[in-house]
N, CA, C and O of each residue as an XYZ file, in Angstrom:
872
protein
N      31.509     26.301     39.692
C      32.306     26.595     38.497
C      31.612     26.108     37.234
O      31.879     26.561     36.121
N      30.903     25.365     37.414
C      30.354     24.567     35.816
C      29.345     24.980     35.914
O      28.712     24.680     34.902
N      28.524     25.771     36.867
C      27.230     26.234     36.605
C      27.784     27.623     35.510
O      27.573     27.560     34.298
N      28.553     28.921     36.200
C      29.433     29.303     36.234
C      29.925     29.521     34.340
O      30.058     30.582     33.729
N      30.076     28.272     33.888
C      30.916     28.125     32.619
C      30.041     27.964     31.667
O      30.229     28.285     30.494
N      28.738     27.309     32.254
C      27.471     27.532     31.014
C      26.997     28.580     30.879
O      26.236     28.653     29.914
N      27.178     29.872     31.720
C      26.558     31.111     31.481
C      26.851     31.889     30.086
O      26.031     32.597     29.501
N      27.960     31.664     29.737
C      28.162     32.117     27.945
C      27.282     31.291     26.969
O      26.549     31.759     26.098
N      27.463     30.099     27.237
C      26.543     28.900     26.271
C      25.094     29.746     26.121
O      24.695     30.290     25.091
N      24.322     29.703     27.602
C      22.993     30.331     27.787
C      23.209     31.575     27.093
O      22.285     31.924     26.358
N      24.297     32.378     27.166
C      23.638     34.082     26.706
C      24.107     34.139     24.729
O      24.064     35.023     23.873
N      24.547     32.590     24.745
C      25.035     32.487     23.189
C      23.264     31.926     22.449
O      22.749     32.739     21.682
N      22.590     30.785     22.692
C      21.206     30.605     22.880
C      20.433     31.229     22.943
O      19.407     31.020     22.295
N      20.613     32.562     23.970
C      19.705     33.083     24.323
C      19.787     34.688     23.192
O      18.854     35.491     23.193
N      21.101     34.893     22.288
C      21.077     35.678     21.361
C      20.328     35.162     20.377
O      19.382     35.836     19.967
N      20.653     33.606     19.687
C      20.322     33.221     18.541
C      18.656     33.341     18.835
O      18.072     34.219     18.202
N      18.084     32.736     19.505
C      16.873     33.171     19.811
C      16.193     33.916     19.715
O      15.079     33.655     19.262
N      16.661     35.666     20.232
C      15.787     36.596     19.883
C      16.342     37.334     18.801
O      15.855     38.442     18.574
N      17.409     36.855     17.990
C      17.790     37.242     16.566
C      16.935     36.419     15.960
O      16.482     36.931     14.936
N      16.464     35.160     16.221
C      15.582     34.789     15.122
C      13.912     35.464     15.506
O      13.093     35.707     14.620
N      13.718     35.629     16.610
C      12.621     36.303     17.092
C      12.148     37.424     16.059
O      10.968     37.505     15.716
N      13.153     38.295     15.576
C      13.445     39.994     15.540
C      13.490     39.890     14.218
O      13.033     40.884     13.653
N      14.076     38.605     13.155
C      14.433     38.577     11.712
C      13.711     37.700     10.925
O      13.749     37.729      9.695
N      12.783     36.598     11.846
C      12.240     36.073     10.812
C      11.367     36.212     10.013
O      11.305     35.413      9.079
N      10.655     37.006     10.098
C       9.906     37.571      9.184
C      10.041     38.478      7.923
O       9.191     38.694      7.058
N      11.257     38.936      8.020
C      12.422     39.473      7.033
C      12.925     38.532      6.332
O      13.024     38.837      5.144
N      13.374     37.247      6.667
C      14.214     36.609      5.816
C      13.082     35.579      5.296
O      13.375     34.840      4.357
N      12.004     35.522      5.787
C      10.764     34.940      5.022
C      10.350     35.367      4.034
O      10.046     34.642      3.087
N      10.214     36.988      4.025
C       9.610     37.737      3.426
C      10.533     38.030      2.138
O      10.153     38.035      0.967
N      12.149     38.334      2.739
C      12.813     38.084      1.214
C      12.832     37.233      0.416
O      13.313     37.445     -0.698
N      12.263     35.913      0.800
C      12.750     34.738      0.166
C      11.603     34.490     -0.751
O      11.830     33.924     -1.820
N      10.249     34.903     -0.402
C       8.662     34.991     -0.745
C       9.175     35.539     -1.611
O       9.290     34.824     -2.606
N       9.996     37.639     -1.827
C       9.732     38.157     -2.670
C      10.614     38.145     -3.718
O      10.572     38.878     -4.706
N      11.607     37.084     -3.413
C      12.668     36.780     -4.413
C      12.238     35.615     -5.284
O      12.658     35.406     -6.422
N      11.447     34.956     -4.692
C      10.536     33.536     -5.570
C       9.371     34.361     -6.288
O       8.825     34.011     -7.335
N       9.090     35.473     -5.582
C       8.203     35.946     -6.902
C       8.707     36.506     -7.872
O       8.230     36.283     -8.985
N       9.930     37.483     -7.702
C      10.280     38.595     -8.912
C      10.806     37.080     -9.793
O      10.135     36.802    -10.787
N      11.642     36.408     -9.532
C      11.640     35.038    -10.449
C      10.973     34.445    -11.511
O      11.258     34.308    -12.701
N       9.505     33.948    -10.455
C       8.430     33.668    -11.260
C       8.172     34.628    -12.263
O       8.120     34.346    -13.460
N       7.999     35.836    -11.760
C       7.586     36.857    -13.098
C       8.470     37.105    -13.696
O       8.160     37.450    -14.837
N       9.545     37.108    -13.490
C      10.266     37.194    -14.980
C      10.268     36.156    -15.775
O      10.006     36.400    -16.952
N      10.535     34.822    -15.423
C      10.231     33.958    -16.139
C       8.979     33.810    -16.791
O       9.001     33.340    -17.928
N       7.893     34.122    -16.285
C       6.718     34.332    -16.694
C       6.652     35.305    -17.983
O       6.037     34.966    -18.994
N       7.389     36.644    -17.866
C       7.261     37.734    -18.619
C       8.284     37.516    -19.703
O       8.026     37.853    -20.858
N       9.633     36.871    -19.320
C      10.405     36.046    -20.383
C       9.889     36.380    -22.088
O      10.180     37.412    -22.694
N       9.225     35.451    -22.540
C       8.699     35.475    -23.862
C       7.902     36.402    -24.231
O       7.532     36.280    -25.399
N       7.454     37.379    -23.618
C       6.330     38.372    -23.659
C       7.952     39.823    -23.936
O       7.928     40.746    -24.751
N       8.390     39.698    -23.562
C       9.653     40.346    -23.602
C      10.469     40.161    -24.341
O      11.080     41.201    -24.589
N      10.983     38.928    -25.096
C      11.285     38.490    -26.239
C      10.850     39.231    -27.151
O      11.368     40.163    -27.766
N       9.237     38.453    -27.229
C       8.925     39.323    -28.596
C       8.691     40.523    -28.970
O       8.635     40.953    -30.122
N       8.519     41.209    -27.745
C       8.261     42.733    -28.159
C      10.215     43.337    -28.550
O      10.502     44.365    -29.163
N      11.010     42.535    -28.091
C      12.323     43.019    -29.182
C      12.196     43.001    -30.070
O      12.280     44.058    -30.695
N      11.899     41.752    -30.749
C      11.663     41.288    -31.775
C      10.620     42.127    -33.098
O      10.794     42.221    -34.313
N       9.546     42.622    -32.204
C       8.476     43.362    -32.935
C       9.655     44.777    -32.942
O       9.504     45.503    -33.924
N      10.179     44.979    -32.482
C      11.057     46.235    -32.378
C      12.213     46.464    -33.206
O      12.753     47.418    -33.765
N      12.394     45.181    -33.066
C      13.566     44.753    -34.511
C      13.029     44.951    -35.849
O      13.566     45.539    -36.788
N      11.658     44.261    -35.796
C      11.153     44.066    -37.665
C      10.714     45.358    -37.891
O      10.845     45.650    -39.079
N      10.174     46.378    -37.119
C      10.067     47.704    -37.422
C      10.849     48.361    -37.635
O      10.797     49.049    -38.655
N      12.070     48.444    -36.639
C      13.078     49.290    -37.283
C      13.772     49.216    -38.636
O      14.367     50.044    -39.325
N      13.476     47.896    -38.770
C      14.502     47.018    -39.843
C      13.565     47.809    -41.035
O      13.929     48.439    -42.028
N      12.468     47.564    -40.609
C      11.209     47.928    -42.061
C      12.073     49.527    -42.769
O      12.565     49.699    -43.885
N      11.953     50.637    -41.386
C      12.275     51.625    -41.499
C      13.902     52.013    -42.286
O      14.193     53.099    -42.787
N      14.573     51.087    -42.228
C      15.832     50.964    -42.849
C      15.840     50.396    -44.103
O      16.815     50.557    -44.837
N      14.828     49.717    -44.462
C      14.603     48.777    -45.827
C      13.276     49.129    -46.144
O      12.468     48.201    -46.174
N      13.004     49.901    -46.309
C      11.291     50.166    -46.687
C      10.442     49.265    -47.874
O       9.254     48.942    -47.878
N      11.602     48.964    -48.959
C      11.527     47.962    -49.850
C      10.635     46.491    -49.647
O       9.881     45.734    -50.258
N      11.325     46.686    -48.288
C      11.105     44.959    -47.915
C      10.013     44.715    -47.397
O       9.678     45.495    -46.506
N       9.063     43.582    -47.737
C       8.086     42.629    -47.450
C       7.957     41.950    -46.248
O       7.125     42.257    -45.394
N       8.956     40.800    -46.126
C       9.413     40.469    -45.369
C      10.676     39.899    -45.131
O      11.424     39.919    -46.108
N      11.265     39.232    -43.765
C      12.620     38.795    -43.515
C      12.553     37.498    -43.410
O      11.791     36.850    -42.692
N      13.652     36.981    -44.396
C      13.685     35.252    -43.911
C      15.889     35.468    -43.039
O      16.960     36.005    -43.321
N      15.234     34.571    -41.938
C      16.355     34.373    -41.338
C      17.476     33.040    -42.406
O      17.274     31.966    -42.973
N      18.938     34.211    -42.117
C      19.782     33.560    -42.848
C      20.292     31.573    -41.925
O      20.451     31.470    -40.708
N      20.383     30.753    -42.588
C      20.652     29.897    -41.938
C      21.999     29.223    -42.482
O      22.271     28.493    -43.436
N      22.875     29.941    -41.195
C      24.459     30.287    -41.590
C      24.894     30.608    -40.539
O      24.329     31.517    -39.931
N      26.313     29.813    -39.855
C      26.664     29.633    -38.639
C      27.425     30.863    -38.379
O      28.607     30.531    -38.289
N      27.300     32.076    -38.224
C      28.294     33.490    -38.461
C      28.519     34.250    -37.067
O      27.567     34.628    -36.384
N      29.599     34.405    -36.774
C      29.903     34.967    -35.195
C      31.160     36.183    -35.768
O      31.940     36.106    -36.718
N      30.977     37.130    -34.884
C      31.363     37.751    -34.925
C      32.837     37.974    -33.535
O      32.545     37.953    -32.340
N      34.098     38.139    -33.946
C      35.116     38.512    -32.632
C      34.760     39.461    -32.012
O      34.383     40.219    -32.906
N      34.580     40.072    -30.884
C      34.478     41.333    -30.370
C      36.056     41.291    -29.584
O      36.860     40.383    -29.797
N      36.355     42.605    -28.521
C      37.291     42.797    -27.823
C      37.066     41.563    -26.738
O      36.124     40.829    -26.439
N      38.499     41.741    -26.293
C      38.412     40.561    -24.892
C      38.721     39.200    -25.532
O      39.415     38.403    -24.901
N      38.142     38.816    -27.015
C      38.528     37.831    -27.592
C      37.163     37.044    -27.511
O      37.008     36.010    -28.160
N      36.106     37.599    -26.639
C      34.708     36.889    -26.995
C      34.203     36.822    -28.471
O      34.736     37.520    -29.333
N      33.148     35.958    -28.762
C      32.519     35.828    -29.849
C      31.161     36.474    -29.762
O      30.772     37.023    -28.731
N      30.588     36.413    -30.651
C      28.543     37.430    -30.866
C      28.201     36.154    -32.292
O      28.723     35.930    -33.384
N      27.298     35.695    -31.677
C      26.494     34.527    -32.734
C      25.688     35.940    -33.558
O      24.800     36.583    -32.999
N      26.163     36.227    -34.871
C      25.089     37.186    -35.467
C      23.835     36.535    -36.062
O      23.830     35.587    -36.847
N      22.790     37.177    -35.578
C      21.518     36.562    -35.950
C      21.079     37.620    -37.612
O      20.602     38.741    -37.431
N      21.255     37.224    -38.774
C      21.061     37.898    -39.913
C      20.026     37.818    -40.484
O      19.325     36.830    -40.264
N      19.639     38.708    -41.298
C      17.815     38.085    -42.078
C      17.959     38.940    -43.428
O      18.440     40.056    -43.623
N      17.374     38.016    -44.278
C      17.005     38.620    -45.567
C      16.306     39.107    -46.144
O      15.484     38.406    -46.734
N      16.248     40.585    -46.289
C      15.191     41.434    -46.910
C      15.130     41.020    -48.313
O      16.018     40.785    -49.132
N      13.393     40.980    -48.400
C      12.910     40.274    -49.459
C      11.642     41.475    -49.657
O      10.931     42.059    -48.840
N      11.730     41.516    -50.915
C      11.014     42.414    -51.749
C       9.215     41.514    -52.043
O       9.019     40.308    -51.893
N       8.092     42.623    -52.502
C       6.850     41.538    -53.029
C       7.145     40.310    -53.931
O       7.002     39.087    -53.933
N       7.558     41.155    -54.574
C       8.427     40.161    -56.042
C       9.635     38.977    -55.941
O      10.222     38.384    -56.846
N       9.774     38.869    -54.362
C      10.859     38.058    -54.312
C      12.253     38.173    -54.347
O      12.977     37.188    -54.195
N      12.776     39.546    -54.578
C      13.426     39.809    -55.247
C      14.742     40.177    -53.593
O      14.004     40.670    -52.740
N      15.988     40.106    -53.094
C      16.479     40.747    -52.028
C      16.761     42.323    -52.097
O      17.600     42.889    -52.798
N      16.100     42.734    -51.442
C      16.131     44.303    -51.434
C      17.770     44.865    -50.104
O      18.217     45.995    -49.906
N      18.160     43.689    -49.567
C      19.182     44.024    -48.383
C      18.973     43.018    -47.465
O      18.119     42.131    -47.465
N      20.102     43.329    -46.465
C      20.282     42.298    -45.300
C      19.879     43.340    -43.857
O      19.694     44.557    -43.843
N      19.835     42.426    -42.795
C      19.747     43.034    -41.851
C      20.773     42.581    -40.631
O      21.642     42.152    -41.389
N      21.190     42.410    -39.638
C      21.619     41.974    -38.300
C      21.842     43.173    -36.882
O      22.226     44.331    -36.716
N      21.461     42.329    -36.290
C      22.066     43.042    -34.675
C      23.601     43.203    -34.952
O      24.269     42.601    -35.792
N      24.084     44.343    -33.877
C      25.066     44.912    -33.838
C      25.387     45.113    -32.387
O      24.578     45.807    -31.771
N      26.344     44.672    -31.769
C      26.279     45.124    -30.058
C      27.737     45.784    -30.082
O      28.388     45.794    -31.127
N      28.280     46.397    -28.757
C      29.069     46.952    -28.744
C      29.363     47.827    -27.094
O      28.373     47.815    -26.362
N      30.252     48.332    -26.695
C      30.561     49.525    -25.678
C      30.195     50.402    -25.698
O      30.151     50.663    -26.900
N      29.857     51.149    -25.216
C      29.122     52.718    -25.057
C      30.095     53.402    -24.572
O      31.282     53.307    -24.885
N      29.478     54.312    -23.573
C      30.412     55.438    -22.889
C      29.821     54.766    -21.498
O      30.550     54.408    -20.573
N      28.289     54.646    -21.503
C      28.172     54.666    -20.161
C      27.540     52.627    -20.015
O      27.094     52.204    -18.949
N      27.651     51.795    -21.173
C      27.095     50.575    -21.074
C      26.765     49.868    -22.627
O      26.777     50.667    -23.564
N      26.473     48.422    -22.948
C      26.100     48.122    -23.876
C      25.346     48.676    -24.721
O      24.170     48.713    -24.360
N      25.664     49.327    -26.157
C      25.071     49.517    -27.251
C      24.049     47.845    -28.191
O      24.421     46.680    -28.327
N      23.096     48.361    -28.508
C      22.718     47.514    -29.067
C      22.039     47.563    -30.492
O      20.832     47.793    -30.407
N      22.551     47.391    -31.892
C      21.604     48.404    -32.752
C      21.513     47.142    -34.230
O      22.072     46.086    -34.526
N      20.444     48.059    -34.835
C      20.099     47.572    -35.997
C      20.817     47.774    -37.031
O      21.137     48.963    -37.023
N      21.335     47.130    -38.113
C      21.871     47.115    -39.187
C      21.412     46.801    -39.892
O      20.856     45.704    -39.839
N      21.349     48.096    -41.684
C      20.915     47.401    -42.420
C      21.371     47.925    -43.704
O      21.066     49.065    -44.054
N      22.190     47.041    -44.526
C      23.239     47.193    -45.430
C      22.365     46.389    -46.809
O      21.739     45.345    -46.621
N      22.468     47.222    -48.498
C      22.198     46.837    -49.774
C      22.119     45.681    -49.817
O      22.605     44.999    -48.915
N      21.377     45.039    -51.057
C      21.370     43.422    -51.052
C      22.739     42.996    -52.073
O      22.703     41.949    -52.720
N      23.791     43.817    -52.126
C      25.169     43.335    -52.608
C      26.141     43.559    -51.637
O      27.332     43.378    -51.891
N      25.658     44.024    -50.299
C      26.669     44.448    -49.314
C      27.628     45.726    -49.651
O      28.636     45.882    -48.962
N      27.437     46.304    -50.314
C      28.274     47.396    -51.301
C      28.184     48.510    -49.720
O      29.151     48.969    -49.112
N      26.975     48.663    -49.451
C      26.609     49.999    -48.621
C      25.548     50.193    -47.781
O      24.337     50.121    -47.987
N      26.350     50.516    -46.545
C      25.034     51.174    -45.539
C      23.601     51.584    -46.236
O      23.376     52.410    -47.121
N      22.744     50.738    -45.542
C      21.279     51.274    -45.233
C      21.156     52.314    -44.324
O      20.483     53.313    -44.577
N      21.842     52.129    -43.134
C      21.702     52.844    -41.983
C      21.567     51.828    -40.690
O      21.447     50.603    -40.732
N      21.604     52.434    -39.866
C      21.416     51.747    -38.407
C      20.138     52.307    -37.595
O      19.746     53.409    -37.980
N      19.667     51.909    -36.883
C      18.768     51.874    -35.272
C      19.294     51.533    -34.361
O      20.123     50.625    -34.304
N      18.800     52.382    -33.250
C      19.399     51.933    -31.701
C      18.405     50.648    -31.312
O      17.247     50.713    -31.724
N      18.615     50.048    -30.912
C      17.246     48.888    -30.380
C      17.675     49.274    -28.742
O      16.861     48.927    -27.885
N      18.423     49.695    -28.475
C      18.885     49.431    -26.409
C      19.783     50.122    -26.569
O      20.554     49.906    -27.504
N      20.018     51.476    -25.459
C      21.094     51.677    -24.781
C      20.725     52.501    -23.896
O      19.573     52.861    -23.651
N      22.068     52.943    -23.201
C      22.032     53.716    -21.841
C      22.684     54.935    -21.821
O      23.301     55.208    -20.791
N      22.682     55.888    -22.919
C      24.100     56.643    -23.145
C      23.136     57.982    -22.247
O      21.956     58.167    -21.949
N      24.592     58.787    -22.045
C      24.484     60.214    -21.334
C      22.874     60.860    -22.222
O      22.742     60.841    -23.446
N      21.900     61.341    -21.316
C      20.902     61.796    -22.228
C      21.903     63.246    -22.231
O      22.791     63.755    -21.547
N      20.976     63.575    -23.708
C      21.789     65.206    -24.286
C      23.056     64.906    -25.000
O      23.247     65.358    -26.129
N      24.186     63.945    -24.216
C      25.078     63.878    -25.212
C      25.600     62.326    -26.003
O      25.950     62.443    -27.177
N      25.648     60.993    -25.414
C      25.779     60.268    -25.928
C      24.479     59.514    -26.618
O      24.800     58.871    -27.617
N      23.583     59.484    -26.403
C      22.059     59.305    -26.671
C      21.375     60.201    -27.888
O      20.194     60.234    -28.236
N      22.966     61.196    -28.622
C      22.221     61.936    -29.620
C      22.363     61.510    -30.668
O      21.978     62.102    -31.676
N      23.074     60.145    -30.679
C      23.291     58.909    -31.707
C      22.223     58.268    -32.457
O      22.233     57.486    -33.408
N      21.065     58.946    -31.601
C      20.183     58.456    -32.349
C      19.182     59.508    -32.889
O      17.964     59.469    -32.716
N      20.104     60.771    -33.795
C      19.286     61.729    -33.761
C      19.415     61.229    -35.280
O      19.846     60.120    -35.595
N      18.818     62.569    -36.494
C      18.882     62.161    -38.372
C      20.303     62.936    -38.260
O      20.841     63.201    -39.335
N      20.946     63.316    -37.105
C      22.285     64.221    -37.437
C      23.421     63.637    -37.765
O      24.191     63.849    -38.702
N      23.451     62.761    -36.757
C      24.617     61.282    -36.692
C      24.195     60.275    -37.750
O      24.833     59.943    -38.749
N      23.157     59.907    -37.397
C      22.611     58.453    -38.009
C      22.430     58.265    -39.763
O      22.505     57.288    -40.509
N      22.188     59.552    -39.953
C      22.027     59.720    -41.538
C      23.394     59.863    -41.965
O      23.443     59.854    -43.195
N      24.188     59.955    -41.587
C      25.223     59.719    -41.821
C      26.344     58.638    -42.560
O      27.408     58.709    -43.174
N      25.348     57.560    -42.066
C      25.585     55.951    -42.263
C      24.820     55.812    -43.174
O      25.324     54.775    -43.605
N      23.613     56.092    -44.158
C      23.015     56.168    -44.790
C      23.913     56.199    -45.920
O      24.702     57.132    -46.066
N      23.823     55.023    -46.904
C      24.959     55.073    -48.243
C      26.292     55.358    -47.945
O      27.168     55.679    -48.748
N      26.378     55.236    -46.874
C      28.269     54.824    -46.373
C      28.656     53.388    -47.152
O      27.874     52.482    -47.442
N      29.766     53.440    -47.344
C      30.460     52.262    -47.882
C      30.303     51.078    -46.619
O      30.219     51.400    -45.434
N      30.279     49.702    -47.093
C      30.207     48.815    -45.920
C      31.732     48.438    -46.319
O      32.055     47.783    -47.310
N      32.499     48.920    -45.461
C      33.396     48.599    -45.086
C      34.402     49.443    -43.767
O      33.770     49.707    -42.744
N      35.590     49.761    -43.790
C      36.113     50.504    -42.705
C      35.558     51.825    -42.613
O      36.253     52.621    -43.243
N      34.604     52.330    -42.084
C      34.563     53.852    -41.653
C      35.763     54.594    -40.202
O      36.361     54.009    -39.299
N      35.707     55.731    -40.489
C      36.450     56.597    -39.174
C      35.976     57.540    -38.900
O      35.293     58.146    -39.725
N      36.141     57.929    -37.839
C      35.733     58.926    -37.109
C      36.363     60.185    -36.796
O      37.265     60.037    -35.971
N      36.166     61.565    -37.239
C      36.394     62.567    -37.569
C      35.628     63.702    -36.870
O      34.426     63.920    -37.023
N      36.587     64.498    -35.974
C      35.951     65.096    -34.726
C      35.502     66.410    -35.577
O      34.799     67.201    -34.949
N      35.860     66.793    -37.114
C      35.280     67.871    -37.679
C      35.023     67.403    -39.147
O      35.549     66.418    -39.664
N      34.391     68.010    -39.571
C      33.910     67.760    -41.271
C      32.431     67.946    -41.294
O      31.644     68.197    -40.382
N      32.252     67.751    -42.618
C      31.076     67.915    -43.209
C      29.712     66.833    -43.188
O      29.258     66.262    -44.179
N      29.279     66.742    -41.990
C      28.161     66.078    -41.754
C      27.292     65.408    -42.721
O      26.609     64.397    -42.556
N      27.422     66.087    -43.682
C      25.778     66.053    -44.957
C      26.585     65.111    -46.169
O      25.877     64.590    -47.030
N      28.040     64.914    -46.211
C      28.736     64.735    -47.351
C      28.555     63.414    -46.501
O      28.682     63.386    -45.277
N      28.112     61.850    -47.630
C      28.187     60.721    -47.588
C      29.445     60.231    -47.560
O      30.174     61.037    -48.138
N      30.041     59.310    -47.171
C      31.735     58.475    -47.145
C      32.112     57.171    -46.408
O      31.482     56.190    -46.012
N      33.290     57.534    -46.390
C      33.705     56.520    -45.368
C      33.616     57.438    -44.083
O      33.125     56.910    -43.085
N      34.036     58.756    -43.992
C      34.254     59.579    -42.946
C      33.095     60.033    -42.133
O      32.167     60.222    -42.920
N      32.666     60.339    -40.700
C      31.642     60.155    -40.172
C      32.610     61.327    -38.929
O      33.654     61.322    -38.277
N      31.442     62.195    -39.187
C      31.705     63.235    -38.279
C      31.064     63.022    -36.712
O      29.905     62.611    -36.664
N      31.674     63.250    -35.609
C      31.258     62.592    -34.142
C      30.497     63.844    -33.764
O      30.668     64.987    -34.188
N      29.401     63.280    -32.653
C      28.630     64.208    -31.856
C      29.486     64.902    -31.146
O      30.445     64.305    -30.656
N      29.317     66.396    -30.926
C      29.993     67.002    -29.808
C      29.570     66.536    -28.853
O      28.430     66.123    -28.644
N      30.890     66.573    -27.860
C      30.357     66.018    -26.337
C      30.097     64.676    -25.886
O      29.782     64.252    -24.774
N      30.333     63.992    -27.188
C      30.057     62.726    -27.284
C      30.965     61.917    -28.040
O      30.508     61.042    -28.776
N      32.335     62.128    -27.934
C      33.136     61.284    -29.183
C      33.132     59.727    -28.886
O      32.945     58.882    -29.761
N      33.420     59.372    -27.199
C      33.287     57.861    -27.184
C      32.619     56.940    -27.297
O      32.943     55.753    -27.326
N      30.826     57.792    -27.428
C      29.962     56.967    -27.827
C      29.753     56.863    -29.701
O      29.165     55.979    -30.323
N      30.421     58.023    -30.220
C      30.546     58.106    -31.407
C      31.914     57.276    -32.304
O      32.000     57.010    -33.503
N      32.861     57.025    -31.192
C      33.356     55.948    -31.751
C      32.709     54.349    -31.812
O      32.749     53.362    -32.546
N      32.138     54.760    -30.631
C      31.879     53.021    -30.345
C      30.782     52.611    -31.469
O      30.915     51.586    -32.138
N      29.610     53.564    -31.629
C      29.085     53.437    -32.862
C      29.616     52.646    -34.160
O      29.332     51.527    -34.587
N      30.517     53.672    -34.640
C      31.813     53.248    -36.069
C      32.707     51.838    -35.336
O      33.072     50.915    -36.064
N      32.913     51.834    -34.224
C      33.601     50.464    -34.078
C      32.399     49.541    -34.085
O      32.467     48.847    -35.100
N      31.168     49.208    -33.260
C      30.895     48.552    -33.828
C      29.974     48.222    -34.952
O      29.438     47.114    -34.925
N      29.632     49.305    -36.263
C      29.539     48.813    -37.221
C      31.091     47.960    -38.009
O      30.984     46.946    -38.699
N      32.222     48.538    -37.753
C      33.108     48.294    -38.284
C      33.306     46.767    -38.126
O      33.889     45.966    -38.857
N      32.738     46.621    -37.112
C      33.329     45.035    -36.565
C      32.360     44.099    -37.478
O      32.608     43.416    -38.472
N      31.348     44.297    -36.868
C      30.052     43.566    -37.690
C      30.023     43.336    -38.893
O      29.869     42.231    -39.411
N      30.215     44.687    -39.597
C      29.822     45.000    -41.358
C      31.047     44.158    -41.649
O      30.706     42.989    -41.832
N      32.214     44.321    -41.744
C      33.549     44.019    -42.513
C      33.266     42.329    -42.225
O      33.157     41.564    -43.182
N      33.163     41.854    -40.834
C      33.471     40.031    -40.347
C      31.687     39.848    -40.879
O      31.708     38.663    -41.214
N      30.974     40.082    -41.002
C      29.632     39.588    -41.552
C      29.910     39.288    -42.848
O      29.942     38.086    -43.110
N      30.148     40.159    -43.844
C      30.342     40.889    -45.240
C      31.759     39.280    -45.535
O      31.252     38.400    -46.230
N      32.855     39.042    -45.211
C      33.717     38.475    -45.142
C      33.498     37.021    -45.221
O      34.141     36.262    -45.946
N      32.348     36.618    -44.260
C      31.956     35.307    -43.873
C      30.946     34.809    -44.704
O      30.636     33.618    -44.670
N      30.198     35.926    -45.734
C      28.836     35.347    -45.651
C      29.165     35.350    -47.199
O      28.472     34.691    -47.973
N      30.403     36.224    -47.697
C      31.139     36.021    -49.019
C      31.710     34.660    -49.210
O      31.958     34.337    -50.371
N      31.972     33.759    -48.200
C      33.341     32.847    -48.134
C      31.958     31.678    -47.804
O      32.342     30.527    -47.599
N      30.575     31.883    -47.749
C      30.022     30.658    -47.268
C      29.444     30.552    -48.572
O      28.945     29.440    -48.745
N      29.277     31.766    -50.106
C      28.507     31.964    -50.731
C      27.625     32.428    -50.818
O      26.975     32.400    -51.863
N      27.203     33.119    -49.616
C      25.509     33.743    -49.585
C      25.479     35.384    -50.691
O      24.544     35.900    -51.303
N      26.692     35.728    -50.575
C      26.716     37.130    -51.607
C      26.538     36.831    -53.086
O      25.839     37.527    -53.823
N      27.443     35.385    -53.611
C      26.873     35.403    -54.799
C      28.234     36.363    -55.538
O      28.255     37.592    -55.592
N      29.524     35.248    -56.168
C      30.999     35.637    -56.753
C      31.028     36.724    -55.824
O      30.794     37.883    -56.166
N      31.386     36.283    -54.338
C      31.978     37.445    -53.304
C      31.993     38.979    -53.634
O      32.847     39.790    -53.276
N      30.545     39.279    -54.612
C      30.517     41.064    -54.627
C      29.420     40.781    -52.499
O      29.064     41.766    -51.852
């Protein structure tokens, strides 16, 4: 009987055994190639950084052509999004040869249709009015939410008021405003656009009046 009663023990042993026989080289091999993709990202980390970054000051150039260069604003400014999270806005000051501020700039994030929007902003040096925007990142439907970044939509924002814009599934494209006509086929990425400039421009514009950086809150 007790010989008998160890026969499960043995065929329990004798599984773990040739399961490790059959897998270890698999779970070696994941663990190798999970310590590498690691290493290289960490590795690639800052190399990846800055090419945002180089991606940022170009676009930004392209929105401020004026400008020389950007000095980062140093000013504690966050922005509410939905959900009740916060966005630390990282802002910079377009500066002319002469010294002179030609406009501001900041990141802009937001919802898509199909994932995080991520874009450039870049509004007058009195905050009065859209420069325009850049996409820096997203993932939208190619053909229809991704046409956000055509001169059809985007020029649009071009000398818009910085303040509340809306979104208007018909009108006149070419006419400057508050009003901003949406891509066909694409209204939810064309809201999310106008929401989040709306969010950004108005709580940036608000904060950076109330810290003094505008100069008698124009």
């Amino acid at each position: 009987m007790l010989a008998n009663a160890s026969l499960p023990e043995a065929n329990l042993v004798s599984k773990i055994i040739y399961f490790w026989q059959q897998s270890w080289l698999l779970i070696v091999s994941s663990f190798c190639f999970g310590l590498l993709i690691a290493v290289t990202n960490a590795g690639l980390a800052p190399k990846i950084e800055q090419n945002k970054v180089d991606k940022l000051n170009s676009l930004t150039r392209t929105l401020l052509p004026a400008a020389k260069h950007f000095q980062p604003v140093d000013a504690q400014i966050e922005v509410a999004l939905e959900g009740g999270k916060k966005e630390k806005a990282v802002i910079y000051k377009a500066v002319s040869e002469t010294d002179q501020c030609v406009g501001w700039s900041f990141n802009a994030v937001g919802t898509g249709f199909a994932d995080k929007i991520e874009l450039v902003v870049a509004v007058d040096a009195g905050f009065q009015t859209i420069a325009g925007f850049s996409v820096l990142s997203s993932n939208e439907t190619p053909g229809f939410g991704d046409q956000m970044k055509t001169p059809y939509f985007r020029n649009q924002f071009a000398g818009a008021p910085a303040g509340e814009l809306k979104l208007s599934k018909t009108g006149d494209a070419t006419k400057i405003d508050a009003e901003i006509v949406a891509i066909t086929g694409a209204t939810v990425t064309s809201q999310a656009v106008v929401d989040v400039l709306n969010s950004f421009v108005t709580q940036i514009k608000s904060q950076m009046q109330q810290k003094g950086l505008l100069g008698n809150g124009k």
